[in-house]
Every structure is written in structure tokens, then in C-alpha cells.
N, C-alpha and C positions, 0 to 999 in steps of 0.2 A: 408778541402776538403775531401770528403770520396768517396772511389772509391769502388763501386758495381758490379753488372752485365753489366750496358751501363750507361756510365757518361760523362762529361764535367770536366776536372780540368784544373788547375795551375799548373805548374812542375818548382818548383826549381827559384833559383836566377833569370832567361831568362822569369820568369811570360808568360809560353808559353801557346797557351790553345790549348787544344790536342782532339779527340774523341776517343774513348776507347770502342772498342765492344769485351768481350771475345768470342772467338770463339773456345769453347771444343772440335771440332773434327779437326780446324786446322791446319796446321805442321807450326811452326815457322820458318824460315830460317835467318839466321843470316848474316850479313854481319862482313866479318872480324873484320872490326874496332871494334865489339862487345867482342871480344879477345884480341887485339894489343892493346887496350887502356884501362889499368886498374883503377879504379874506387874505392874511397871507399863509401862503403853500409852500412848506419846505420840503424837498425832496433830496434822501441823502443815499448812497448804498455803494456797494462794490461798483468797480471799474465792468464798462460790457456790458452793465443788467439793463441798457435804456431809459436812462432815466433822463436823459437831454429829445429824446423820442414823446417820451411818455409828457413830462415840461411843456412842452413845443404844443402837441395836442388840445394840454388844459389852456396854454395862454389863451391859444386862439378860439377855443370854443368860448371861454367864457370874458375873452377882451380883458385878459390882462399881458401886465408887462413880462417880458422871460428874459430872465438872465441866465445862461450857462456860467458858474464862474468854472466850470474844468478848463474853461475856454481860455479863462484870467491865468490862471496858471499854466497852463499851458504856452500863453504870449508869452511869459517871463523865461519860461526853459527856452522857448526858441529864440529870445535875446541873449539869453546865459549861453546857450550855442554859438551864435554867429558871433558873439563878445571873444571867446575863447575862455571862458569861466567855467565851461565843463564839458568834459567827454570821457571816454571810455578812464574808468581809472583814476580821475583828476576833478575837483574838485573846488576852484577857488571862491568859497562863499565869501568870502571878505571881499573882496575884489566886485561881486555881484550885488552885496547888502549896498555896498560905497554907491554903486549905479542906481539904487532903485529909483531917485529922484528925478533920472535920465528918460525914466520908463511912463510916457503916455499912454494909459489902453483905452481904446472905447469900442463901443457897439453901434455902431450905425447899420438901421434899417435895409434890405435890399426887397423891394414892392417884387422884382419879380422871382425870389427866393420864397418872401413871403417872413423870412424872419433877418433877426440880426446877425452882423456879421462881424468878426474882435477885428481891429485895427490896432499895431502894436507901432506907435510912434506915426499917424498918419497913415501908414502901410496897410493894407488889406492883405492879412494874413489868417484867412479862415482856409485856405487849404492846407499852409505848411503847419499848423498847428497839430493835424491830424495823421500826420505820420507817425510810424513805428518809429524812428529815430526819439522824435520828441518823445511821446510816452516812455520811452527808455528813461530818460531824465525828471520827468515832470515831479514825481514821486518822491523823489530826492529833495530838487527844490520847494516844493509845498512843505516840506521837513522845517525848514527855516521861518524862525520866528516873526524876522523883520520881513519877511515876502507874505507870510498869512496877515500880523497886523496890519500890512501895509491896503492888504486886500480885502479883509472884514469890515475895516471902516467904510471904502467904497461900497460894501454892498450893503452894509446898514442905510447907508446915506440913499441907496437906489428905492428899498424899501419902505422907508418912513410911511409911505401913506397910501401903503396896502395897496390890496389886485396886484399883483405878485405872483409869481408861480418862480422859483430860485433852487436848481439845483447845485449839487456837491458832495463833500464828505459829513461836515459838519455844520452845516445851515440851519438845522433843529436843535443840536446843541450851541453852538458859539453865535452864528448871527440870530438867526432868528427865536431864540428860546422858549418865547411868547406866542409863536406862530398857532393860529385855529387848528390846521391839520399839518402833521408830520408825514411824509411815510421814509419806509426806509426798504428800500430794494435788494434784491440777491437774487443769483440764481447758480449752482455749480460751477467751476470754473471752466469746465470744460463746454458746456455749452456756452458761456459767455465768449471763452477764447475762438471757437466754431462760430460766433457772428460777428466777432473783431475779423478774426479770418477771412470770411466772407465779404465783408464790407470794403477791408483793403484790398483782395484781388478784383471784389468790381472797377475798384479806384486803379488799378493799374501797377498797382504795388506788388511788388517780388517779395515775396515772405515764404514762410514756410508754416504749419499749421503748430509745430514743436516750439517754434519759434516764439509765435505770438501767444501759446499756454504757459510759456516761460515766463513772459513779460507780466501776463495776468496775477501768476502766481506770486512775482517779485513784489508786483505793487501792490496786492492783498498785503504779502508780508509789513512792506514800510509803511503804509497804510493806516493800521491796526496795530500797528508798535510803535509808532515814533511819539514822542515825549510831548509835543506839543500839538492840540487837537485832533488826536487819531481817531481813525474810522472807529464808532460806537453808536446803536440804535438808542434815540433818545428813549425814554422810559416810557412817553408816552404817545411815541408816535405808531405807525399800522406798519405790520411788516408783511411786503409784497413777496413772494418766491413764485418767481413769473419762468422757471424754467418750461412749464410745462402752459405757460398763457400764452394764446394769441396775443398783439397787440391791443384789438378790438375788444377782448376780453376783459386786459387790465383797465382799457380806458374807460369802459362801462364803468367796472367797477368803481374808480376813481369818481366819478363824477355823480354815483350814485350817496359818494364817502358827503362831499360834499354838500349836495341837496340836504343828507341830513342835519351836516355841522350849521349850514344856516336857517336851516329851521328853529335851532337851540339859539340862535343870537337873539 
């Protein structure tokens, strides 16, 4: 089910069918129960579609917790880097599973960011996570069994007790199964790769736009192929195709998804 400007879907386990009109100049008003009753929110989809954007938005409007895990993994590739456990061509997962015990991540808060920021062993490494190097790798690594188990339990354990908002691949299917609302994002690759692009030359990064479409396309492929939890819309979550949405758009929408889900609790 893919939800656009004006649709028809299915929401959730209660197979409810709802009408859906974004309306951009709007004001949404909320009924408590949209607060008092905490929810968790799985957000899963292609690489590029904002969905750590989109996370960030709901944590803070509605005072829950956000965890990025692209972030988690991400930390790990850039340990698997600077370890010498991979690069162009090379590969040493054995060598990397042997380390994972080595491997501290956490999230500590920064008040004037506003959000959290991954620390890989003590280290604040929320910039170098975000380079076109790392994504070169990330995708590979997330392949590996021992680096997802290793990482599903942590983010089960973050969850237990809802208000929540947790993006990634498979947060709808493998951690969170049970979650109130799913959604699952896309959007072409070529627009995604056009705000990957854009976001690294703001950052000062030398890429090329060929470049970063390639990168898209590789980690679509590994993605959606690799043998243990690959990219798949869970069956009952809402599916976003935000190529053509503002931000402001989807975030309506999104929290419009909600008001209704806790009216049904």
C-alpha cells in the first residue's frame, strides 16, 4: 500500500480502510490520547528516502525516544575500516565477527543538536559515519549475521517500553514485529541519489553525482538480496513514495497516521 498526496489504504493488524487527504496549510490538533498513549513507530525503506529526517521530526514532536540504527551500523563499518577488516576488494569478516565484543556504541544526547549522536568506543563519531567511504561498506557489513544479531538485541532492549520512533531496514519485520505503526519508505533512486549528493557537497565532500547513484544502486542491490534480513515492506506497514513530497507533507501525513492509530487503542 503506498500512500501519496490522496489515497485509500489499510492500516495495521484492524485492516481499517481510511481516506487520506494531505492538507498543507492545515493545523492538526491533537487529541490527548495522541500523547498518553505511547506507541512504537518502525520506520524502514531504501537508503536516501529520509527516513532518519522524517524519525527525528516524530521523536521530538511527540517526546519520544529516536534511535538511528543506520547509525549502528554504520559505527561498525567505520571500525571494520580503521581495524583494516575491509576495503576496496577485501573482506575479512572473521577477523571483524572475532572483534565485535571490542565494539562499544552508544547515543548520547547533544541539547544544542537537539538530537543524539553514535559514539563508537567513547569516540564521537557522528561525522565520519556519514561519508561516502563508509556507505561504500556499510551494506556489506549489515550482510553479517553476527553484526545484525549482535545489533537487534540492543535495539530490542532500547524499546521494551514504547515511545519510540526506530529507524532502518528491517525494524518492522525483525525487531519490532509487533510495532502500532510501520511505515516503509522509497522514493527513485535517482532522486534519492540527488539528495545524498546534495547533502554531501553541502558537507564539503568531493563526490560526483555518477558516483553517489552508483553507491545507491549497489546498496539497493545488497539490500534486498542478502540472505539474512533483507530490505522487505512488512505486510502491514504504510508505504511512503515521498519522491514527489515535501518534508512538511510527509510529516503531516505521518502524524495524522498516528492520531488515528491511538484513537483505536
Amino acid at each position: 500500500m503506498i500512500l501519496s498526496n490522496d489515497d485509500f489504504f489499510l492500516l495495521g493488524k484492524e485492516r481499517v480502510k481510511l481516506i487520506f487527504t494531505i492538507k498543507i496549510n492545515s493545523c492538526i490538533t491533537f487529541k490527548n490520547t495522541i500523547l498518553d498513549k505511547k506507541i512504537t513507530i518502525a520506520i524502514d525503506g531504501f537508503s536516501s528516502t529520509g527516513k532518519s529526517t522524517l524519525a527525528k521530526q516524530l521523536a521530538k514532536e511527540l517526546g519520544y525516544v529516536y534511535v538511528d540504527t543506520g547509525a549502528m551500523y554504520r559505527a561498525i563499518a567505520l571500525f571494520a575500516m580503521q581495524n583494516g577488516y575491509i576495503k576496496e576488494d577485501f573482506f575479512d569478516k572473521e577477523g571483524l565477527v572475532a572483534s565485535l565484543p571490542t565494539i562499544r556504541l552508544q547515543f548520547k544526547f547533544n541539547p544544542d543538536l537537539g538530537f543524539a549522536e553514535m559514539y563508537l568506543n567513547e569516540v564521537n563519531v557522528e561525522k565520519e559515519i556519514r561519508t561516502i567511504e563508509v556507505s561504500r561498506f556499510v551494506s556489506k557489513v549489515a550482510e553479517l549475521s553476527d553484526v545484525r544479531a549482535k545489533l537487534v538485541e540492543q535495539q530490542k532492549e532500547m524499546g521494551k517500553n514504547k515511545g519510540i520512533v526506530m529507524d532502518g531496514r528491517d525494524i518492522g519485520t525483525v525487531v519490532f514485529p509487533d510495532a502500532e505503526l510501520k511505515i516503509f519508505m522509497t522514493a527513485s533512486a535517482a532522486t534519492r541519489a540527488q539528495r545524498r549528493y546534495d547533502e554531501l557537497i553541502q558537507k564539503g565532500d568531493s563526490v560526483t553525482f555518477e558516483e553517489v547513484l552508483k553507491n545507491v544502486e549497489e546498496r539497493d542491490y545488497i539490500d534486498t538480496h542478502r540472505s539474512n534480513s533483507p530490505l522487505v515492506k512488512a505486510e502491514d506497514a504504510v508505504e511512503i513514495d515521498n519522491s514527489h513530497l515535501t518534508r512538511e507533507e510527509q510529516f503531516k501525513a505521518v502524524l495524522e497516521l498516528i492520531d488515528e492509530i491511538t484513537k483505536m487503542l
